[in-house]
N, C-alpha and C positions, 0 to 999 in steps of 0.2 A: 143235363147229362148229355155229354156230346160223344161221339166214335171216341174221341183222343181218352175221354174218360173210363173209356169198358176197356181200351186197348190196357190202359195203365193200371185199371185194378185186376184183368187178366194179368197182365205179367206179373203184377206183384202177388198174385194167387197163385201162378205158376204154371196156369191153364192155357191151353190152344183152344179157342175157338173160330170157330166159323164166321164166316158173313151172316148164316141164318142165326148159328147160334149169339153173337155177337148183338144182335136185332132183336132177339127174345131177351138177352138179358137187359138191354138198355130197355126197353117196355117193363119190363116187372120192377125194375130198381126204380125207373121213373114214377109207376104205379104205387110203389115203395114210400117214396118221397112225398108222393102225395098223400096220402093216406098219413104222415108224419106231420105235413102243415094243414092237415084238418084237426088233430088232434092238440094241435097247436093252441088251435083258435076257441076251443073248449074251456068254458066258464067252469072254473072247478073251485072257486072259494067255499064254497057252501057244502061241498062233500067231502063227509067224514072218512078218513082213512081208513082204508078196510084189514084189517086185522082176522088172523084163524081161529076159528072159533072152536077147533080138536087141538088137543095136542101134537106136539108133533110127534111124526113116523120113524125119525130118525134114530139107528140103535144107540145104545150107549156106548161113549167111547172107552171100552176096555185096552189094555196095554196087549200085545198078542207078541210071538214070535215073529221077529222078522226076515227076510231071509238070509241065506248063507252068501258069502260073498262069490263060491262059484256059480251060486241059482241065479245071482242076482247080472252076471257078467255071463251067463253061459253063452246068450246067442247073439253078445255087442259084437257090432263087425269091428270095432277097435276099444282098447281099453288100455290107459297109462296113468299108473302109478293111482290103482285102484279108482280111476273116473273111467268116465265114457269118455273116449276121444272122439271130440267131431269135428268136421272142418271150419275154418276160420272163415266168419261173415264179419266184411266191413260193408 
């Protein structure tokens, strides 16, 4: 993980950081990384997949009301031809 690589996943995250800050994140994503090729290295043929042993939590999915089209557009800062209008990313 080098400078050029925190510069570049800052700008594509959108974020300003620091020289300090810049120097904490390449440590933790390095510590990151590593912690990733130890798990790597991990004999796992012989352990059974671990599976939930409750049900699940999740509610059921009933049908509901959805909302109205002015609830749904009240506070879009643009909206054409019933969409959200957003800016054009090439």
């Amino acid at each position: 993980m080098t400078e050029i690589d925190i510069e570049k996943l800052a700008k594509l995250s959108k974020l300003t950081l620091s020289e300090t800050e810049a120097a904490q994140a390449k440590e933790r994503l390095q510590a990151l990384l590593r912690l990733m090729e130890n798990l790597k290295g991990l004999d796992l043929k012989n352990i059974e997949p671990m599976v939930a042993s409750e049900p699940s939590s999740l509610r059921e999915d009933i049908p509901a009301q959805g909302f109205s089209y002015e609830q749904a557009f009240m506070n879009a800062p643009q909206e054409e031809n019933h969409h959200f209008a957003i800016p054009k990313v090439i």
